[in-house]
N, C-alpha and C positions, 0 to 999 in steps of 0.2 A: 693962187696957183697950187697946183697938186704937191711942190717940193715943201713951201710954209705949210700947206696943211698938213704934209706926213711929220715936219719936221714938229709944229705944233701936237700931231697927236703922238708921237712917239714921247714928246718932252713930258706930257701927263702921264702915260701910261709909264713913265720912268718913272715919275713923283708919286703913282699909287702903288706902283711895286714897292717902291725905299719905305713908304707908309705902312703899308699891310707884310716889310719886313722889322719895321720898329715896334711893330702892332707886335705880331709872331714872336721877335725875342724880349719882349714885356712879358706877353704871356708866357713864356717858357719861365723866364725869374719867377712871375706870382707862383706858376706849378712850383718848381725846385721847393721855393717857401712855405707852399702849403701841405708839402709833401710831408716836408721837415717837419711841420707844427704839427702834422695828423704824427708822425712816428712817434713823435715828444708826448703827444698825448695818449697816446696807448702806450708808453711805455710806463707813464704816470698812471695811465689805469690799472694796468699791470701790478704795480706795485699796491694801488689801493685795493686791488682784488686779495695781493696776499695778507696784508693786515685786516683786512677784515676778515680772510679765513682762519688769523691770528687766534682775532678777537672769539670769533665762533667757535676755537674749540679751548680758549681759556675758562668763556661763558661755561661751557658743557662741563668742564672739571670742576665747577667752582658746582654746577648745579648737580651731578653727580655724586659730590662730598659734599653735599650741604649738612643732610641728615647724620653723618659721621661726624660733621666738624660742630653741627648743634649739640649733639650729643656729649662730646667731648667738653665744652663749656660747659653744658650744665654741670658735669660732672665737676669741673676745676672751679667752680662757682660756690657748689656744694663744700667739697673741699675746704676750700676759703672760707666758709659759714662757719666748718665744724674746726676749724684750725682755731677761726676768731672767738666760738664758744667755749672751749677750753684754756685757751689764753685767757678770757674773763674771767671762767671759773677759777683759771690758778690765783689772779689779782684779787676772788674774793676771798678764797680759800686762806690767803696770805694774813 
């Protein structure tokens, strides 16, 4: 009869509403979550963007005074040579 069939079709299309509403607020949690992980990870990028612009410009000071700071060694090298040459000499001198 037409009242079991309405009552029959209403009772499904009740069951894929409540479905395609458990569906809808599943998916709405996985967003929230994915949202969260994308933020978290650009915020972690963020951060590795700046130590690697850290890195970038400790590299550039370190290669900008290399020629300075080579120069400086030999010198205290040299130094060290003529210190320890004289120090011998006074041991033989002695």
């Amino acid at each position: 009869s037409f009242v079991v069939d309405s009552d029959s079709s209403i009772k499904d299309l009740n069951a894929q509403i409540d479905e395609r509403t458990k569906a809808k607020a599943a998916a709405e949690v996985e967003k929230e979550e994915t949202e969260a992980s994308k933020d978290n990870t650009e915020t972690e990028l963020d951060g590795l963007a700046q130590a690697a612009a850290d890195l970038h410009k400790e590299c550039d000071f370190v290669l900008l005074n290399f020629d300075i700071r080579q120069k400086a060694r030999i010198q205290e090298i040299e130094a060290l040579q003529g210190a320890k040459a004289f120090l011998s000499g006074m041991k033989d001198g002695n």
